[in-house]
Backbone as ProteinMPNN parsed JSONL, in Angstrom:
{"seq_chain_A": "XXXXXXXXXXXXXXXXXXXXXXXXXXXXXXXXXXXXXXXXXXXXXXXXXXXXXXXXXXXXXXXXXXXXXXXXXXXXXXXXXXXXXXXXXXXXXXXXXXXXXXXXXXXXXXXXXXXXXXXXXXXXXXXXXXXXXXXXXXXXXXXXXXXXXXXXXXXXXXXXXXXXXXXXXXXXXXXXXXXXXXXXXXXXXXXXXXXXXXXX", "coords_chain_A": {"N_chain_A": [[28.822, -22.782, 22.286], [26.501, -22.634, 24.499], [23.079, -21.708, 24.586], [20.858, -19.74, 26.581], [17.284, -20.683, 26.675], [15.268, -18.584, 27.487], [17.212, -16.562, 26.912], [17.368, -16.266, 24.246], [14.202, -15.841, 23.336], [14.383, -13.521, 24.773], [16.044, -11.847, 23.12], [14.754, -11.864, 20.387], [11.935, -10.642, 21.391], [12.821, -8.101, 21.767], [13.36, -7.285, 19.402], [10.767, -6.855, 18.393], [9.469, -5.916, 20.07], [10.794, -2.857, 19.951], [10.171, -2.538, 17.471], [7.572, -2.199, 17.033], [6.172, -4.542, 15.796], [3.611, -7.286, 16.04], [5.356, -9.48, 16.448], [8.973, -10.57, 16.427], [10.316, -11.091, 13.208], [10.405, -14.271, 11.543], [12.83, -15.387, 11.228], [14.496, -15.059, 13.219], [14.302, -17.237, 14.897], [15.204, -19.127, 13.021], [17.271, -19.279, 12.538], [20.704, -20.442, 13.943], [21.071, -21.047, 17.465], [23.119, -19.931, 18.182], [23.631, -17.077, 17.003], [21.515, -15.919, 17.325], [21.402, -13.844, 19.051], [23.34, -11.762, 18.4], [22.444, -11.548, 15.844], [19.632, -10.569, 16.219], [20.316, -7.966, 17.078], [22.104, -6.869, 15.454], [20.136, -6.17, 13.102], [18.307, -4.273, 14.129], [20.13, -2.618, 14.542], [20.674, -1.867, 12.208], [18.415, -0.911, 11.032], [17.702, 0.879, 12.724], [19.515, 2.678, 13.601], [21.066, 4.288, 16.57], [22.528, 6.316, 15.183], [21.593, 7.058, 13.254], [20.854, 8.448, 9.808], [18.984, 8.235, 7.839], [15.505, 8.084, 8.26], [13.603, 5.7, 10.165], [11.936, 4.57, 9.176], [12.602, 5.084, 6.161], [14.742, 3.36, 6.138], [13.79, 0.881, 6.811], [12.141, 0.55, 4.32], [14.153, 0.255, 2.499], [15.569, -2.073, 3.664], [13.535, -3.425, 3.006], [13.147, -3.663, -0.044], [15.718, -4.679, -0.899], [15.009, -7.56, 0.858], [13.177, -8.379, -0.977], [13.633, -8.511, -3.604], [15.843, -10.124, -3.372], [14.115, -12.593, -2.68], [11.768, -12.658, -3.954], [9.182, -12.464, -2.845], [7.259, -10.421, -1.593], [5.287, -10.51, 0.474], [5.594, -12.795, 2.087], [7.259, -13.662, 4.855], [10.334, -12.731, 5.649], [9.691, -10.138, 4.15], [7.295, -9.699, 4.845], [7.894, -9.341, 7.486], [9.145, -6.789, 7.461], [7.492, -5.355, 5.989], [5.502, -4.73, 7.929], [6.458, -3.675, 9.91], [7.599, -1.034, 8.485], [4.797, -0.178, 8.067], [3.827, 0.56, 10.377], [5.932, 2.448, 11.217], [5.108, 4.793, 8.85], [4.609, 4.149, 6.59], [3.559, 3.632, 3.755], [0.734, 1.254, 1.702], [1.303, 2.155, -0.635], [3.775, 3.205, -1.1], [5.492, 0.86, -0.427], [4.744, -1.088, -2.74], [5.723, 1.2, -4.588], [8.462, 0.336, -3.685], [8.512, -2.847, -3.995], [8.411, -2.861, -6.602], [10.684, -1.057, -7.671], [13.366, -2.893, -6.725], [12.74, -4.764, -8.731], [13.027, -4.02, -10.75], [15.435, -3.137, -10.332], [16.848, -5.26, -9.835], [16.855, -7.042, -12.604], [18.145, -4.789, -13.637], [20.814, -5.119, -12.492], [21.62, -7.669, -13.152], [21.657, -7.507, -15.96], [24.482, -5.786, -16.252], [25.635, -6.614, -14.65], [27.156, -9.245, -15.819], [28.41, -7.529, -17.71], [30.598, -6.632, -15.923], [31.872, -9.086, -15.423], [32.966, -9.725, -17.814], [36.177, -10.461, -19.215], [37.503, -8.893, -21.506], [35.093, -6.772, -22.19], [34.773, -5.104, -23.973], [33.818, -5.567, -26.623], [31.012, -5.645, -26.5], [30.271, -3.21, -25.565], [28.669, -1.439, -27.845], [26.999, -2.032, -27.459], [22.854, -1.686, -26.392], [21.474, -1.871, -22.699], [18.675, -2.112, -23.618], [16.304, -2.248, -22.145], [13.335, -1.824, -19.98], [12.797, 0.618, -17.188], [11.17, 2.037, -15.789], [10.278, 2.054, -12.528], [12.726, 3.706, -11.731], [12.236, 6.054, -12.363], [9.808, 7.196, -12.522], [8.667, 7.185, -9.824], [7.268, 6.927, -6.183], [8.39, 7.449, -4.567], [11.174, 8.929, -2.822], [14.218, 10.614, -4.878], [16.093, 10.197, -4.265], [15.966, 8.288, -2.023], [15.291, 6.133, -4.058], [17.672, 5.607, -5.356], [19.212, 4.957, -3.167], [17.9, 2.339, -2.431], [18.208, 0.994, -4.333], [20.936, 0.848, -4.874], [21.668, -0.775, -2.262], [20.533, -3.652, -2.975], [22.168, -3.828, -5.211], [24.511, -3.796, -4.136], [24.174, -6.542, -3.114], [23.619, -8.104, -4.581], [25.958, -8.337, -6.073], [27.056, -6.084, -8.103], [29.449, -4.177, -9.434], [29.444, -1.977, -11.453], [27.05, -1.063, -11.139], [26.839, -0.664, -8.579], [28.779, 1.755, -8.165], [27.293, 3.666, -10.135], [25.087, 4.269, -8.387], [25.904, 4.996, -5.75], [27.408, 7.529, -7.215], [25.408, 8.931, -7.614], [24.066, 9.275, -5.343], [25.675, 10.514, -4.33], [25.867, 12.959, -5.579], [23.262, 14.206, -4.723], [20.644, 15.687, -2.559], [20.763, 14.9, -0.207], [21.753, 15.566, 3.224], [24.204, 14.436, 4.523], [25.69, 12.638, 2.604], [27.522, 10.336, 2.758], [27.368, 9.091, 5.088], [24.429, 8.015, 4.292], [25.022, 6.23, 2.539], [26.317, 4.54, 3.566], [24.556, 3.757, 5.606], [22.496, 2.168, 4.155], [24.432, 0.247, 2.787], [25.159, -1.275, 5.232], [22.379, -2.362, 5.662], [22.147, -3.491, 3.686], [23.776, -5.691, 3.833], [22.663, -6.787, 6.152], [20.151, -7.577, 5.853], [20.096, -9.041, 3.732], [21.604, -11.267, 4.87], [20.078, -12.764, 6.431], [17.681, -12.857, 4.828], [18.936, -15.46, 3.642], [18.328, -16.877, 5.339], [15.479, -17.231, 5.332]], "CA_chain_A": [[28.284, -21.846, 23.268], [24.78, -22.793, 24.849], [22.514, -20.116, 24.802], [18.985, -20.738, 26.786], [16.042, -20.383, 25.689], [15.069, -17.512, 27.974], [17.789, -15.325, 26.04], [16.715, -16.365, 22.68], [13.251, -15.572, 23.593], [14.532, -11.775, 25.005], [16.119, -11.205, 21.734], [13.161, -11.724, 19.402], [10.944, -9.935, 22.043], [12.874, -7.108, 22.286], [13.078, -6.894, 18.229], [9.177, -6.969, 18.607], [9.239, -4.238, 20.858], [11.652, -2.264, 19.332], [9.433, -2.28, 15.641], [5.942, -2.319, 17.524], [5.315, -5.688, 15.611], [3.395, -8.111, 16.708], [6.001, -10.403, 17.277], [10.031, -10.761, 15.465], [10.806, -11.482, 11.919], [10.38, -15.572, 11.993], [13.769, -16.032, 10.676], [14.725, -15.163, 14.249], [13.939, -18.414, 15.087], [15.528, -20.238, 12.12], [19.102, -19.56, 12.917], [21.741, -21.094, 14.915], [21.022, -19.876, 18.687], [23.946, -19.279, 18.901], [23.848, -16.127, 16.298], [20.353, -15.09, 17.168], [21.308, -12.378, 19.95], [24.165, -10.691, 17.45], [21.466, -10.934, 14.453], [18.825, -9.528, 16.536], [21.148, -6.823, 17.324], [22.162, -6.545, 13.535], [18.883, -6.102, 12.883], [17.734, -3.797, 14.79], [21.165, -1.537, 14.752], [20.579, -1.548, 11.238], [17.106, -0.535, 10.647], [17.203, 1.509, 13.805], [20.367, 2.597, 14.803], [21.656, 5.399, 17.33], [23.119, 7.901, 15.052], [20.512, 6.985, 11.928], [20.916, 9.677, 8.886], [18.107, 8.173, 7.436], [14.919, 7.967, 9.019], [13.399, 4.214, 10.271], [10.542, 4.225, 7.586], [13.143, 4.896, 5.041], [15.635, 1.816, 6.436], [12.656, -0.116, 6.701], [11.895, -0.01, 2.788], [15.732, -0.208, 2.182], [15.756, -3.616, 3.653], [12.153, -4.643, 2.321], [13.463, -3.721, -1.183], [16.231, -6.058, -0.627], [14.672, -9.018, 0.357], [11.925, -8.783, -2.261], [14.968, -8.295, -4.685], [16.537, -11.894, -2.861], [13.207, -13.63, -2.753], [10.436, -12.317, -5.084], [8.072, -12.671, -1.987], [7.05, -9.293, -0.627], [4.243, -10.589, 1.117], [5.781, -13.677, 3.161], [8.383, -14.07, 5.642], [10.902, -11.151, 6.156], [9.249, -9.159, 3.75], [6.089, -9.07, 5.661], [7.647, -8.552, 8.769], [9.341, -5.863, 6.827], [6.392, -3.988, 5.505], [4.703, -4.406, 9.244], [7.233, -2.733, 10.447], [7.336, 0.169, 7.701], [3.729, 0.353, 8.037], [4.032, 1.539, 12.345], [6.957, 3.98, 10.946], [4.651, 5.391, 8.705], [4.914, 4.06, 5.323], [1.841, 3.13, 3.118], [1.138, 0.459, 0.678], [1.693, 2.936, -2.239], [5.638, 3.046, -0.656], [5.401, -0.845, -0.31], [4.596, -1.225, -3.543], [6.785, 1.488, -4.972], [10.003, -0.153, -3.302], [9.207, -2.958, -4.749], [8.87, -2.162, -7.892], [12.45, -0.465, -7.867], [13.368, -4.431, -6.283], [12.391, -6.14, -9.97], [13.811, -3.44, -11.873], [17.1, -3.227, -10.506], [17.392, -6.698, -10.307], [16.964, -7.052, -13.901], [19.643, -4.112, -14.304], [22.069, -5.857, -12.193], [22.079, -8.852, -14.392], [22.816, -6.889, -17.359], [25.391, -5.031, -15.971], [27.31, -8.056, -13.827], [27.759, -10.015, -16.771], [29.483, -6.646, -18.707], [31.561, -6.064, -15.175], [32.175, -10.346, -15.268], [33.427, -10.297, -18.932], [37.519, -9.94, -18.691], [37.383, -8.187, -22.43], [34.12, -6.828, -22.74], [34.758, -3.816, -25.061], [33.22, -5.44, -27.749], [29.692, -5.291, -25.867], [30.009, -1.574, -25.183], [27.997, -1.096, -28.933], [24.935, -2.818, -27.155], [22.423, -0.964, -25.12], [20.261, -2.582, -21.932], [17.085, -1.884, -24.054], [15.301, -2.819, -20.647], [12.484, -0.711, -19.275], [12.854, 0.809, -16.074], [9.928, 3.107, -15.103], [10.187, 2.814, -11.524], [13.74, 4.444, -11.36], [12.292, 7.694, -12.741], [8.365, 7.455, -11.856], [8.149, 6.983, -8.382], [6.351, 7.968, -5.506], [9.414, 7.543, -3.259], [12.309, 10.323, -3.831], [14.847, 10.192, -5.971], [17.585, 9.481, -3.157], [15.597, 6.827, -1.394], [15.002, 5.166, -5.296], [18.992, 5.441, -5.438], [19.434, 3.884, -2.062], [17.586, 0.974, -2.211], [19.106, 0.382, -6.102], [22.068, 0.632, -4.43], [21.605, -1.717, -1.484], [20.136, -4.058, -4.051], [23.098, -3.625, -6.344], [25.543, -4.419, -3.92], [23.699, -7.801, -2.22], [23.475, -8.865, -6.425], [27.469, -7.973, -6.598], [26.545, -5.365, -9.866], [30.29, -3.531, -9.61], [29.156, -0.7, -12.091], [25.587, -0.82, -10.512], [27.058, 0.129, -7.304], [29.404, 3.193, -8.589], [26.667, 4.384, -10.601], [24.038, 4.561, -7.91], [26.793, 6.083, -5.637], [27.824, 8.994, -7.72], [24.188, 9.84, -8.136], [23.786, 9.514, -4.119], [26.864, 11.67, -3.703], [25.279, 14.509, -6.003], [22.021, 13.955, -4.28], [20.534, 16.985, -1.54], [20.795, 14.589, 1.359], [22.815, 15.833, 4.174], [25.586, 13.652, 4.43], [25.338, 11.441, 1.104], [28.029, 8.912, 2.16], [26.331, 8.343, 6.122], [23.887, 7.378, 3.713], [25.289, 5.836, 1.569], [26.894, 3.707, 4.657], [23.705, 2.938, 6.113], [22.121, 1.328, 2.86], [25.084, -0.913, 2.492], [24.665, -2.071, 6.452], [21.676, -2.776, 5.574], [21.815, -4.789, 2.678], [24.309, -6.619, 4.948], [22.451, -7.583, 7.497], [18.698, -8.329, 5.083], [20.951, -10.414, 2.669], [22.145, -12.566, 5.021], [18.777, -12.957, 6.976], [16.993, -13.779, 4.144], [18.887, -16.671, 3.334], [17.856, -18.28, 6.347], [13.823, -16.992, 5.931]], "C_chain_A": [[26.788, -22.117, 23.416], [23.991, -20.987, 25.278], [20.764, -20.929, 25.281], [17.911, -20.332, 26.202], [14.921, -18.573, 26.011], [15.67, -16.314, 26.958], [17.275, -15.463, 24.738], [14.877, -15.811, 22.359], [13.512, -13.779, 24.009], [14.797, -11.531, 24.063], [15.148, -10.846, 20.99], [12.12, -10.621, 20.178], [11.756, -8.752, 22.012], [13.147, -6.336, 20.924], [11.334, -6.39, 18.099], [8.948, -5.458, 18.698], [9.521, -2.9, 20.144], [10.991, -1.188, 17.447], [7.919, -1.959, 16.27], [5.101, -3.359, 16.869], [4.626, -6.527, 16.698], [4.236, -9.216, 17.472], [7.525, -10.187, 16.065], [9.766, -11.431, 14.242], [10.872, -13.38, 12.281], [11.401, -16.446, 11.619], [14.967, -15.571, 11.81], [15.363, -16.201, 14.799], [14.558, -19.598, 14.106], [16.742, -20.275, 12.184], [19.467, -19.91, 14.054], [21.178, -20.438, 16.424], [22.25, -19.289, 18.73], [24.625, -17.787, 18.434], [22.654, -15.013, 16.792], [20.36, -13.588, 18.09], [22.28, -11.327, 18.666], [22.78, -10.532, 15.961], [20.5, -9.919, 14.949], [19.48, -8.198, 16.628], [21.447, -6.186, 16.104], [21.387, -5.622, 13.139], [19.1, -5.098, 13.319], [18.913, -2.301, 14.555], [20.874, -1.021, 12.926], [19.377, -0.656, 10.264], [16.781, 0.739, 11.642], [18.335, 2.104, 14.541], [20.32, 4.054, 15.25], [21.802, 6.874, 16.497], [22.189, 7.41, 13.458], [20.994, 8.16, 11.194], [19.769, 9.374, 8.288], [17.175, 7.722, 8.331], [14.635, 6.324, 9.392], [12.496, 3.696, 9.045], [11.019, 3.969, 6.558], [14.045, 3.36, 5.178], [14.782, 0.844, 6.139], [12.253, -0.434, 5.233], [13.034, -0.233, 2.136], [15.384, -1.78, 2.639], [14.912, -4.323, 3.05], [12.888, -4.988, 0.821], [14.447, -4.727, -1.695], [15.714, -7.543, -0.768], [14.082, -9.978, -0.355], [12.999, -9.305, -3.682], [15.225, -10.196, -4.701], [15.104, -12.719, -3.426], [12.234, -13.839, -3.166], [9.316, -12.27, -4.542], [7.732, -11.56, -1.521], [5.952, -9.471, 0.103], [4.341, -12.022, 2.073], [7.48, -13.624, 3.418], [9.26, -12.847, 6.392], [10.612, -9.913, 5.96], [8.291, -8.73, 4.476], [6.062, -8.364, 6.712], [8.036, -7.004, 8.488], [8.319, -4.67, 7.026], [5.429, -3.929, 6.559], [5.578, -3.32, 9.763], [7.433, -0.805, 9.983], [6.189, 0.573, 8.277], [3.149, 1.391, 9.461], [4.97, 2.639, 11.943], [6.179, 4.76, 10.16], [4.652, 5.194, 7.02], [3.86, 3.105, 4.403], [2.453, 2.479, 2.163], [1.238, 0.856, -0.329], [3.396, 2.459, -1.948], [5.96, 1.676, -0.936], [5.688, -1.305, -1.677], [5.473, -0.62, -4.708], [8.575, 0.642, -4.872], [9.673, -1.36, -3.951], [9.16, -3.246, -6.256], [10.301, -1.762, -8.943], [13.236, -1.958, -7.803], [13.468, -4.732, -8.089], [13.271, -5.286, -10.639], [15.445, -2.839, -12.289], [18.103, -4.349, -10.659], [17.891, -7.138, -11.434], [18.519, -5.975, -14.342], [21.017, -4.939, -13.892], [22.052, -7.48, -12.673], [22.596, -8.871, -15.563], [24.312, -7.092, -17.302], [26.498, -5.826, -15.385], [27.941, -8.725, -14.989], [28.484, -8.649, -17.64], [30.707, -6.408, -17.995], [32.677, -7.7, -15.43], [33.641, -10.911, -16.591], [35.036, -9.427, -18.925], [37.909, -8.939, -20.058], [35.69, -7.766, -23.053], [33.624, -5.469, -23.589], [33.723, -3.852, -26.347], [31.666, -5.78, -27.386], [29.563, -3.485, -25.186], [28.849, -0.68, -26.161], [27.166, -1.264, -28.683], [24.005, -2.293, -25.706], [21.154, -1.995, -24.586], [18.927, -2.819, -22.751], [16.076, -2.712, -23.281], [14.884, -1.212, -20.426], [13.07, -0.844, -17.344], [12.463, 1.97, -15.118], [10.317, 3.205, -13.513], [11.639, 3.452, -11.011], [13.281, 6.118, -11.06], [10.785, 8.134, -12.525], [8.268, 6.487, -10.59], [7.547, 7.774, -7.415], [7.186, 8.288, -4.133], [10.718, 8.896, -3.824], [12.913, 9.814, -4.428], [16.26, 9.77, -5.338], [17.012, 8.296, -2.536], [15.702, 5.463, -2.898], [16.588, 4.872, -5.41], [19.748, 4.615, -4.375], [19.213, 2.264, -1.602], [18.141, 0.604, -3.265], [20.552, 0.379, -5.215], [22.549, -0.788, -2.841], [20.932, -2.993, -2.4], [21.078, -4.338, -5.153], [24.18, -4.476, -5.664], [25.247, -5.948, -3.039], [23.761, -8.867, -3.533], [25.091, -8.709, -6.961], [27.622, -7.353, -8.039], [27.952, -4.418, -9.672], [29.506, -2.006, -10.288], [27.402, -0.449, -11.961], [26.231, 0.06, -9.472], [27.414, 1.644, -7.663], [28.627, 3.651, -9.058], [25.902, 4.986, -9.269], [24.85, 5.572, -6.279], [27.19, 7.489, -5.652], [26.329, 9.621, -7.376], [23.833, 10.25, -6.777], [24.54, 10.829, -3.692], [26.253, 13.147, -4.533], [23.799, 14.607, -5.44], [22.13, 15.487, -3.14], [20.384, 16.503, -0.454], [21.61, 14.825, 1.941], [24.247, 15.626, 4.141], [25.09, 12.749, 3.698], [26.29, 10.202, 1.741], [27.915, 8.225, 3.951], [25.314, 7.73, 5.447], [24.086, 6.369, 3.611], [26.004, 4.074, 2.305], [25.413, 2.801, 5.431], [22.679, 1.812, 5.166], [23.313, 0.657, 2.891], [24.96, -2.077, 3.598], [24.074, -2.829, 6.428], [21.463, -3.973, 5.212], [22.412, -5.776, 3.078], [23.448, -7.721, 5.583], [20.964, -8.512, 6.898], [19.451, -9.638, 4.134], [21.006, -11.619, 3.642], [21.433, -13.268, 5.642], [17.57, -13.367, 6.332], [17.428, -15.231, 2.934], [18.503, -17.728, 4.28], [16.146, -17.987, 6.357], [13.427, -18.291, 5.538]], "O_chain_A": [[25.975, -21.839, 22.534], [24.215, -19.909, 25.829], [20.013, -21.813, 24.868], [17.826, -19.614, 25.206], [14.266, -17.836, 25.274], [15.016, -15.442, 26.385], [16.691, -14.497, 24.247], [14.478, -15.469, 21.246], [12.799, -12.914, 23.499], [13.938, -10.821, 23.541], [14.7, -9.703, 20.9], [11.547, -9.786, 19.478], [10.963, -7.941, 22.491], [13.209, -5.106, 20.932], [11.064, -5.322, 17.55], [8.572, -4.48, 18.051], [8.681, -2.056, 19.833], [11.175, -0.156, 16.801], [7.208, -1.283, 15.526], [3.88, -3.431, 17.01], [4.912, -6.529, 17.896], [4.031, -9.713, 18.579], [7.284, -9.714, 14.955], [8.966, -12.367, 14.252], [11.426, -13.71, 13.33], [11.327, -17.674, 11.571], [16.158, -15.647, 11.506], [16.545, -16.26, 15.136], [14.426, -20.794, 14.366], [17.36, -21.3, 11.892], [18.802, -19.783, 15.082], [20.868, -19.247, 16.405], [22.434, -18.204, 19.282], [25.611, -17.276, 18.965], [22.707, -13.785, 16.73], [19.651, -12.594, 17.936], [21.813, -10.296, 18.181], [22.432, -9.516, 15.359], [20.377, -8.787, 14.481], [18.874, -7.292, 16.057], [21.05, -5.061, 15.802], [21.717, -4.472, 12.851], [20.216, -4.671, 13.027], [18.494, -1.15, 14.43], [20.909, 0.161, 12.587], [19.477, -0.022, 9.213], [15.823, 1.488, 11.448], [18.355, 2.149, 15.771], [19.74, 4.927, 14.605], [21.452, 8.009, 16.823], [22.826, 7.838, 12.495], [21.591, 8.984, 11.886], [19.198, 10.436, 8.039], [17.594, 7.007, 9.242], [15.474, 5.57, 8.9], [12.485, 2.713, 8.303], [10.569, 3.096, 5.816], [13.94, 2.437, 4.369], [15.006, 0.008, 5.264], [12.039, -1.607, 4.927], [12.976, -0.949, 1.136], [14.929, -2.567, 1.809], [15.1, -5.451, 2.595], [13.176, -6.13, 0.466], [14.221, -5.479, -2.642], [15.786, -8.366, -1.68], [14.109, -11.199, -0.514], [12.945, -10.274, -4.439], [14.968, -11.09, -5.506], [15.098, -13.363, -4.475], [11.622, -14.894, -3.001], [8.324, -12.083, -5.246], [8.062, -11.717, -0.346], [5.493, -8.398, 0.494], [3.36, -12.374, 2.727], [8.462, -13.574, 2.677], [8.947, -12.22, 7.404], [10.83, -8.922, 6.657], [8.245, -7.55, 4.826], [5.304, -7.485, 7.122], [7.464, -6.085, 9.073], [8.256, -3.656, 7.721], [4.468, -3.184, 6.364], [5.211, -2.163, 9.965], [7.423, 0.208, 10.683], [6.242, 1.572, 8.994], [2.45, 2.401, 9.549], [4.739, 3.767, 12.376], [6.334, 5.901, 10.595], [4.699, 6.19, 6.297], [3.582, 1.924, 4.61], [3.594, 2.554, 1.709], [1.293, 0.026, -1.236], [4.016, 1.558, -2.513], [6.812, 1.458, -1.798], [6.756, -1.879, -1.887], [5.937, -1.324, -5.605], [9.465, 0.488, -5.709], [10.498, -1.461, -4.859], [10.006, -3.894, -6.873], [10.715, -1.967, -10.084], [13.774, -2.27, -8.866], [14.609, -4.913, -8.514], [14.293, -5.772, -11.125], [16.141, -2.468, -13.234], [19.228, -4.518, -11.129], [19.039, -7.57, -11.537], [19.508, -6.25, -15.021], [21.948, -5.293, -14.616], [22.826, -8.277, -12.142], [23.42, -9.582, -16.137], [25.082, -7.898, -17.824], [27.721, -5.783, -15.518], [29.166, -8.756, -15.11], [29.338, -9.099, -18.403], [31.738, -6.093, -18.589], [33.896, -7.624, -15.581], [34.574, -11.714, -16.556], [35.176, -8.221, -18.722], [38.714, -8.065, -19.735], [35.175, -8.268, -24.052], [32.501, -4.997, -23.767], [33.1, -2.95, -26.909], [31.108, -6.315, -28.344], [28.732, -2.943, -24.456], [28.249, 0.316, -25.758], [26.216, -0.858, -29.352], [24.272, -2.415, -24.51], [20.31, -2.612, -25.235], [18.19, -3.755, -22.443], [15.286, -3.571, -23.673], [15.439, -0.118, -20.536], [13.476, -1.754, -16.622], [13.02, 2.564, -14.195], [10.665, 4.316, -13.112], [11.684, 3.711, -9.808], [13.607, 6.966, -10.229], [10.53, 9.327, -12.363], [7.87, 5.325, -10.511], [7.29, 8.97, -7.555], [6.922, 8.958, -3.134], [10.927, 9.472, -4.892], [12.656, 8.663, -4.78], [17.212, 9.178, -5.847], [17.685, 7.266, -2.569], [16.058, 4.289, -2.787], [16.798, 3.672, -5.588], [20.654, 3.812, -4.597], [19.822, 1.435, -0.926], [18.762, -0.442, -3.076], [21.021, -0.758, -5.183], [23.588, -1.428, -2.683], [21.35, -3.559, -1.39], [20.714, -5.122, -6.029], [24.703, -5.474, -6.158], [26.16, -6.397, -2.345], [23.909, -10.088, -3.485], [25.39, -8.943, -8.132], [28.176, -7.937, -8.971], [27.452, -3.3, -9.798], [29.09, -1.11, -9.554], [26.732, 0.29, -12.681], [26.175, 1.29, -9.486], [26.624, 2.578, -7.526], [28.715, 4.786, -8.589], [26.083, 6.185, -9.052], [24.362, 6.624, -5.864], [27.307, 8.324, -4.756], [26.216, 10.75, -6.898], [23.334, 11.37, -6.662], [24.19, 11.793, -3.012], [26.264, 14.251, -3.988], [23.168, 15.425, -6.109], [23.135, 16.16, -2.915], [19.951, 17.208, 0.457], [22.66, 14.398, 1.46], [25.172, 16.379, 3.836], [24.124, 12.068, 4.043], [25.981, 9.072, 1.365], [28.293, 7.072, 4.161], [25.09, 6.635, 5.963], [23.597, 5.473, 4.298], [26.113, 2.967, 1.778], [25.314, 1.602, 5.691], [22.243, 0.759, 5.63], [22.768, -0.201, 3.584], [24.767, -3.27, 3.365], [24.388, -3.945, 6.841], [20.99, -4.99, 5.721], [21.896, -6.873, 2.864], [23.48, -8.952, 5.566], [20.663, -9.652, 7.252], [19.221, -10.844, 4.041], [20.574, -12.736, 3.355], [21.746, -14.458, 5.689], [16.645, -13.988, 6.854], [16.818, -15.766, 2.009], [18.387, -18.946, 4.146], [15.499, -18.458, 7.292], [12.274, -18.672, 5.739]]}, "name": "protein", "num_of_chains": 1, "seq": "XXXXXXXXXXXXXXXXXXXXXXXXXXXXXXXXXXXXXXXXXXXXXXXXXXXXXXXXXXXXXXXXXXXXXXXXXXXXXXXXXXXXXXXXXXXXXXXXXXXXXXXXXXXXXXXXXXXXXXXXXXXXXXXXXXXXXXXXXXXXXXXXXXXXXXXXXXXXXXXXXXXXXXXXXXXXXXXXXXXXXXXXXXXXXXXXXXXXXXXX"}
């Protein structure tokens, strides 16, 4: 399927628009044309969609947290456009910095935790605890449902089985509205940042 250059050029511009960046995410540009109108769309539905439960500021550090998670970079490529984008929704470099924070430290959990879900008898590792720090779960400056959201989008892009269910339950006892619109739009997410920052 040829796609011209005109349309590939409206896409990105109308991601632009859409965030009030300066210009699209530059991993726009690095995929197939012939994906880039459905990614932009991705994008954009994901961070921004129609019937949102969570606000854009919050989506917006959901996906950053992500790709920092993927790529340890929070300051080039998707992340940046990321935290440009946060920063027009309304989200300061304390937040930035908080998310990712949460990013390193869930990472680290979901490495534990995959290899205990991985192991086909792993009873006899049940006696042994993480003895990993993990301050920014419980000192943050973000809530305690957004810190659960992004661990959870984060959890499931790292395939952490008993990451996910944990962070889950805790969403579902959480005081947000509808916990599992949530709980739906953090997985979207991590969808659509996962697979966008393998092409950054």
């Amino acid at each position: 399927m040829k796609i011209s250059q005109e349309e590939l050029d409206g896409a990105r511009t109308r991601v632009a628009e859409r965030f009030a960046t300066q210009a699209a995410p530059a991993v726009l540009s690095n995929l197939p044309g012939e994906v880039v109108r459905d990614a932009a769309l991705n994008l954009a539905r994901a961070l921004d969609g129609d019937t949102a439960i969570l606000s854009r500021g919050d989506r917006l550090l959901i996906g950053f947290g992500v790709v920092v998670a993927r790529t340890g970079q929070p300051g080039q490529g998707l992340a940046a456009w990321l935290a440009e984008a946060a920063k027009v929704a309304g989200k300061t470099e304390e937040d930035l910095s908080s998310t990712a924070a949460v990013a390193v430290a869930c990472a680290t959990y979901n490495g534990y935790y995959k290899f205990r879900s991985l192991v086909a008898d792993g009873k006899e590792f049940d006696a042994f605890q993480p003895a990993l720090r993990a301050s920014p779960f419980v000192r943050s400056s973000l809530s305690k449902a957004l810190v659960e959201l992004i661990s959870l989008a984060i959890s499931v892009m790292n395939g952490c089985s008993q990451c996910v269910n944990g962070h889950v339950q805790t969403v579902k006892a959480s005081s947000l509205p509808n916990p599992a619109a949530a709980i739906d739009e953090a997985v979207r997410i991590s969808a659509v940042l996962a697979a966008l920052s393998a092409w950054n």
